[in-house]
C-alpha positions in Angstrom: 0.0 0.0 0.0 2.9 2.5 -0.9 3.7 4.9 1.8 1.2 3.6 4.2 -0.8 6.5 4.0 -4.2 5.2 1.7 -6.9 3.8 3.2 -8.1 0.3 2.5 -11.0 -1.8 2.7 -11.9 -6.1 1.4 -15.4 -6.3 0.5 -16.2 -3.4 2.1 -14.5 -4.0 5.8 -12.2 -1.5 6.8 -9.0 -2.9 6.6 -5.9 -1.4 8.8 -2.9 -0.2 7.2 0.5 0.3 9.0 3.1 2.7 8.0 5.0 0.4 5.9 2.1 0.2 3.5 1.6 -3.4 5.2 -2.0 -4.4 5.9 -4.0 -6.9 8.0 -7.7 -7.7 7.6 -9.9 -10.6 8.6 -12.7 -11.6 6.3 -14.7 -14.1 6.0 -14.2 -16.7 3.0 -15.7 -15.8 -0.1 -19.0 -18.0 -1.2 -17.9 -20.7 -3.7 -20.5 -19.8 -6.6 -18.7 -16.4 -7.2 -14.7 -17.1 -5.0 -13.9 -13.5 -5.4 -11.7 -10.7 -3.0 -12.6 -7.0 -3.9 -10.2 -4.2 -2.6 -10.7 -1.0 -2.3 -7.7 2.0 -1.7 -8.4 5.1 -1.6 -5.5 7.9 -1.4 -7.1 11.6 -1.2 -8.7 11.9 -4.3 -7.7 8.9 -6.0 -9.3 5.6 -6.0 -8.2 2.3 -7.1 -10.8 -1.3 -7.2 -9.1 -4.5 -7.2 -10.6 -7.7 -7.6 -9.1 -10.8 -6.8 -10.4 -14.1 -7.7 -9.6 -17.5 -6.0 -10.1 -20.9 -6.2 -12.4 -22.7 -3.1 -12.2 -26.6 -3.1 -15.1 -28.4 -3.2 -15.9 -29.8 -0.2 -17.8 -32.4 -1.8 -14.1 -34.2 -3.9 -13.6 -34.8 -0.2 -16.2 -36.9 0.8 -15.3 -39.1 -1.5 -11.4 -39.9 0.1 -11.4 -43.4 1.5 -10.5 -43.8 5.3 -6.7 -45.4 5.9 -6.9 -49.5 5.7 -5.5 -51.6 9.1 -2.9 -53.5 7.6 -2.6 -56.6 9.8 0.6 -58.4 8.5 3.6 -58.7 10.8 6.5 -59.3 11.0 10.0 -58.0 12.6 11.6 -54.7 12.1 14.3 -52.6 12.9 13.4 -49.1 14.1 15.8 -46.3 13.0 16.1 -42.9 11.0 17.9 -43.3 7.4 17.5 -40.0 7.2 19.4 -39.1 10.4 23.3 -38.5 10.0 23.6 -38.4 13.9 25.5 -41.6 15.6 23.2 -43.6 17.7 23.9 -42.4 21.0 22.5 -38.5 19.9 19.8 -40.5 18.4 16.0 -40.4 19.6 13.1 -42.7 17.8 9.7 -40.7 18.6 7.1 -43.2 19.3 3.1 -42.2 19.7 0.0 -43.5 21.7 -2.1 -43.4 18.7 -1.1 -42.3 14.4 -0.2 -38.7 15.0 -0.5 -38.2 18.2 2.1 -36.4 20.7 5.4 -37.8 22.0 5.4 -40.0 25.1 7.7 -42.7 24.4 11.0 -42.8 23.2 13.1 -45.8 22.0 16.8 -46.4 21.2 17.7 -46.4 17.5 18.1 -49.7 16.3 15.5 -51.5 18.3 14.0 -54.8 16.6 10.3 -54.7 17.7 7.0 -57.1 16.3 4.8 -55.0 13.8 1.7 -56.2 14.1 -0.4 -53.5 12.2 -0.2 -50.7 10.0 -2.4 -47.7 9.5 -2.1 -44.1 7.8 1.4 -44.2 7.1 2.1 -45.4 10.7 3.5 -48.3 12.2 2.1 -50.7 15.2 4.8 -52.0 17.3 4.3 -54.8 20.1 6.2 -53.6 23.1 4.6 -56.8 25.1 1.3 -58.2 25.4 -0.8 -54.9 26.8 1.4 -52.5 25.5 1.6 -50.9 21.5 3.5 -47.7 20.8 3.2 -46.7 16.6 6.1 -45.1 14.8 6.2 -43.7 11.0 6.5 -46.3 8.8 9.6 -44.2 7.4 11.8 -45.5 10.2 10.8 -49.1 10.0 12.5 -51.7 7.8 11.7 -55.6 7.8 14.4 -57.7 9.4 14.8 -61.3 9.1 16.1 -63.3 12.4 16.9 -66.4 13.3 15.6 -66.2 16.6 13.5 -63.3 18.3 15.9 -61.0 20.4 16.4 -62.0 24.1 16.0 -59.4 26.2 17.1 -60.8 29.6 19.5 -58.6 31.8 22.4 -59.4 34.0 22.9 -57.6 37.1 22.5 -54.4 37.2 25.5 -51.7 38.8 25.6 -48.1 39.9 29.0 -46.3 38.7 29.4 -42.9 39.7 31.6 -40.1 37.6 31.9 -36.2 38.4 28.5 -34.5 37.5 26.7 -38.3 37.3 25.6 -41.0 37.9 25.4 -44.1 36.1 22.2 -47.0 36.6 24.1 -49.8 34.2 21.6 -52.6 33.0 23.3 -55.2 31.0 21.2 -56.8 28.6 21.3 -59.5 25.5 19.7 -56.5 22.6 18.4 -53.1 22.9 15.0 -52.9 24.8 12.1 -51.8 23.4 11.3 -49.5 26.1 9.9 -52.5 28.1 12.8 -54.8 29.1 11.5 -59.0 30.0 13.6 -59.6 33.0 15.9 -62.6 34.0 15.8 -64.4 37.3 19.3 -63.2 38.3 18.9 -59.4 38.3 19.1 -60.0 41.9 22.6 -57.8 42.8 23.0 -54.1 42.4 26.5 -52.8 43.2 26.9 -49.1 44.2 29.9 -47.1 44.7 31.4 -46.2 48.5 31.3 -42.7 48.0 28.1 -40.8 48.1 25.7 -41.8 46.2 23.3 -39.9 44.4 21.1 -43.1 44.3 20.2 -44.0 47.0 18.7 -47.6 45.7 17.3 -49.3 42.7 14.3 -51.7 42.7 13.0 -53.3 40.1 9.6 -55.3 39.9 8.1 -57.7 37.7 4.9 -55.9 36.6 4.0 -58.7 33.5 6.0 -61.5 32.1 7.5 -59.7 29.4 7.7 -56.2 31.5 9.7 -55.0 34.0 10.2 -51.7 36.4 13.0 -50.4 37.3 12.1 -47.7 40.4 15.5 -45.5 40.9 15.6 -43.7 44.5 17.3 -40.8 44.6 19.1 -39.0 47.6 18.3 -35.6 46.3 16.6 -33.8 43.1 18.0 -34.8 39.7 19.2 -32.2 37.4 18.2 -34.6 34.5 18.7 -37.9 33.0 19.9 -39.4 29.7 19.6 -42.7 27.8 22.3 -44.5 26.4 22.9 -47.5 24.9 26.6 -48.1 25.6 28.4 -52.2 24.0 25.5 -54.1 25.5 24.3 -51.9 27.8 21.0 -50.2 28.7 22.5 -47.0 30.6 20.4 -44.6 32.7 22.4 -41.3 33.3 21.1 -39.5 36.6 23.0 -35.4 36.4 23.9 -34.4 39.9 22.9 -30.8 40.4 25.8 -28.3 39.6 27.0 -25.8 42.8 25.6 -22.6 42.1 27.2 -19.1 43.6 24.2 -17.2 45.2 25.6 -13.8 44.1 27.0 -14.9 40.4 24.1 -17.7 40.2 25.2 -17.7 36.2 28.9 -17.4 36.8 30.5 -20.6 34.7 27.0 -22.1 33.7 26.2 -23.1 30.3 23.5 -22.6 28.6 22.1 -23.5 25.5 20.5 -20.8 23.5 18.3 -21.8 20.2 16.8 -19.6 18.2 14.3 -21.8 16.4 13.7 -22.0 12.8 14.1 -22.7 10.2 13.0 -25.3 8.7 9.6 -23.8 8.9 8.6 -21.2 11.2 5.7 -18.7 10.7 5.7 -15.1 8.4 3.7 -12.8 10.0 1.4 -10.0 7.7 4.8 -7.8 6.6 6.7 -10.6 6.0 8.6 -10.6 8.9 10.1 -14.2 9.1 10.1 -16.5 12.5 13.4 -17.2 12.2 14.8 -14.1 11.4 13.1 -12.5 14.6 14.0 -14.8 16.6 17.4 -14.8 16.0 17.8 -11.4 16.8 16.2 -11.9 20.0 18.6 -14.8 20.7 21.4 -12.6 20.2 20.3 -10.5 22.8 19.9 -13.2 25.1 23.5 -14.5 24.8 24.8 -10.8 25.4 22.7 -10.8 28.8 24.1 -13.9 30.0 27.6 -13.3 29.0 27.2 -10.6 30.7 26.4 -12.3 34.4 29.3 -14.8 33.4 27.3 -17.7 31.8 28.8 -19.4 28.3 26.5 -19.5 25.7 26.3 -22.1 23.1 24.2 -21.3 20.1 22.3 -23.6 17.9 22.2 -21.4 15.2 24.0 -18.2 14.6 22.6 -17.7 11.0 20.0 -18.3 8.7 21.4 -21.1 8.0 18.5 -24.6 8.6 19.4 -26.9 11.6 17.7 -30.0 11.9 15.4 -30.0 14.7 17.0 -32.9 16.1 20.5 -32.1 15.6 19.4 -28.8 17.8 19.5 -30.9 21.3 22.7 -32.7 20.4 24.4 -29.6 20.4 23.3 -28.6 23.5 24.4 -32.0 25.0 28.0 -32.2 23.4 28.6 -28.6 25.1 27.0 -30.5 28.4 24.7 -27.6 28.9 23.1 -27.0 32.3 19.7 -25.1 30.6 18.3 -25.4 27.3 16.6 -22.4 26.2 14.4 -22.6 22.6 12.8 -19.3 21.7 9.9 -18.9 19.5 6.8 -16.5 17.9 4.1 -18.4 17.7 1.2 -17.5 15.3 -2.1 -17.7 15.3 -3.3 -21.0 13.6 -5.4 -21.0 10.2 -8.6 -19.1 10.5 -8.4 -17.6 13.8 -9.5 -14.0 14.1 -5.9 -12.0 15.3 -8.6 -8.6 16.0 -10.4 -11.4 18.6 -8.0 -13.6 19.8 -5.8 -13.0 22.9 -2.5 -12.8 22.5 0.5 -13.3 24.9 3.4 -15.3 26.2 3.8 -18.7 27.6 6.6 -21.1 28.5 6.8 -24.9 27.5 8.7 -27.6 29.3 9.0 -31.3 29.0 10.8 -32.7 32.0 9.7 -31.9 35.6 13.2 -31.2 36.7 12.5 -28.5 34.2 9.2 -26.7 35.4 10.7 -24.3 37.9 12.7 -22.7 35.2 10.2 -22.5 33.2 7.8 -20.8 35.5 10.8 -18.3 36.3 10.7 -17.7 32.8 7.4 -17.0 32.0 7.2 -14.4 35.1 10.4 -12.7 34.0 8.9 -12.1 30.6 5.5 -11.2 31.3 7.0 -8.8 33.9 9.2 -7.6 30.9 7.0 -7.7 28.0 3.4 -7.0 29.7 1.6 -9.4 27.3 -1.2 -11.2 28.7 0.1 -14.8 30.6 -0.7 -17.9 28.7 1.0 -19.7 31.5 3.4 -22.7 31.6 2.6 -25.7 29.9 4.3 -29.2 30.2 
């Protein structure tokens, strides 16, 4: 809209135009006998019409799609990413309560599992007899074996390390999550100095499921999975000592500016990723500043993986991992109507009091409404 200064209306609503000759309007979706825009700008005493045709899809092509067919043949297959150029250990195989659902289990990259159903571009696979988890069909491949993978573990040991400790399960191939126990997991070994875990049970909840409980001296600063010659290993992080007065001094912290791939482009064409970055930047000169070391994901516009983004936060053995974002508004909401703001996300519990001093440090900051913190 040129210089910003012309008015400007869509099928007769007023539409709002912003200095930059940039506009915004919400209107309602044109009817499909006649799929037409008209715009009208008016600057003093000059008036220009515009009509814009599209093209609406007929709603009634899509009755006609067939639902996704349960494919019930099964067989064996190995679970992994041949797309991924990450070694296994950085690895992580997202698997789903239901076909496009949201995360809640993970498993180890190269687990052999039983598919026993396939539906919608998704894979079924058996993690015992109550238990099915589905995973793309894109990181499946049919494996033949002689013999079904034995999945019985020795005994068990606690090895502590500066900064960790280590719960070390031996066991015959990787576990599918679920791991069918032996008779002799009976010993636990733990090291004379002091312990971070306090104890380890485990209890046979089916007969191809098992439950390892962990107990735990003091709060966890976080856990990792590996799967280290033969080994299942659960990684417990001790909690780092923090100065009161420089609480940042010698921290690390992992700052990602996300996007792209993807991201949203607001009405001017501002990108995600290109705001986001900026604000990033800013964040690593604030915590330089109190004496943290910052480890970027991204210090371009260069794409990073999503999954690659993690990794390099773990390699740098970060203590925080801060992702920042500007969400938009999805597909056909009002932005005149609907209430913006700021909110926090976190995954791990360990993680929801930083989170929560997040969100109150940038609503405090920013003054947008509070959207909360949500896990």
């Amino acid at each position: 809209m040129g210089n910003g200064h012309a008015t400007l209306s869509v099928d007769g609503q007023p539409v709002r135009v912003y200095p930059n000759g940039a506009f915004m309007g919400y209107v309602v979706n044109p009817p499909p006998a006649d799929p037409r825009y008209d715009f009208t700008a008016v600057l003093g005493a000059d008036t220009v019409r515009v009509t814009h045709r599209v093209r609406v899809r007929d709603p009634a092509a899509e009755a006609g799609v067939a639902p996704p067919v349960f494919d019930s043949t099964a067989e064996w297959v190995r679970v992994d990413d041949p797309t991924s150029t990450l070694p296994d250990t950085d690895q992580t195989i997202v698997a789903r309560p239901d076909p496009g659902e949201t995360y809640h289990w993970f498993l180890l990259p190269g687990t052999v599992a039983w598919r026993d159903g396939r539906l919608g571009g998704y894979t079924r696979l058996a993690q015992d007899r109550e238990l099915h988890v589905w995973v793309p069909d894109s990181l499946t491949a049919p494996v033949e074996l002689a013999r079904p993978p034995r999945r019985v573990t020795g005994n068990a040991a606690v090895v502590s390390a500066p900064g960790y400790e280590d719960l070390i399960i031996p066991i015959g191939a990787r576990p599918a999550y679920f791991v069918a126990e032996g008779d002799r997991t009976d010993i636990i070994r733990y090291p004379t100095d002091d312990s971070l875990i306090r104890r380890v049970d485990w209890t046979q909840v089916e007969d191809d499921r098992v439950r390892f409980t962990v107990h735990l001296d003091g709060r966890p600063y976080g856990y990792l999975v590996l799967w280290e010659h033969g080994r299942f290993v659960l990684r417990v992080r001790r909690p780092p000592a923090v100065d009161r007065a420089h609480p940042l001094r010698g921290r690390v912290i992992a700052v990602d500016p996300g996007h792209p791939p993807a991201g949203a482009t607001g009405p001017t064409g501002l990108y995600e990723g290109d705001a986001v970055l900026a604000v990033a930047e800013r964040l690593r000169a604030l915590l330089r500043a109190r004496g943290a070391t910052v480890v970027m994901t991204r210090t371009d516009s260069l794409p990073v993986a999503l999954e690659e983004r993690p990794v390099i936060a773990r390699r740098a053995n970060a203590d925080a991992y801060v992702s920042v974002h500007l969400n938009a508004f999805p597909d056909g909401t009002n932005p005149f109507t609907a209430v913006e703001g700021s909110a926090t996300y976190f995954y791990y519990d360990q993680s929801a009091p930083l989170a929560r001093a997040v969100q109150r440090g940038v609503v405090g900051a920013m003054g947008l409404p509070d959207q909360g913190v949500v896990f």
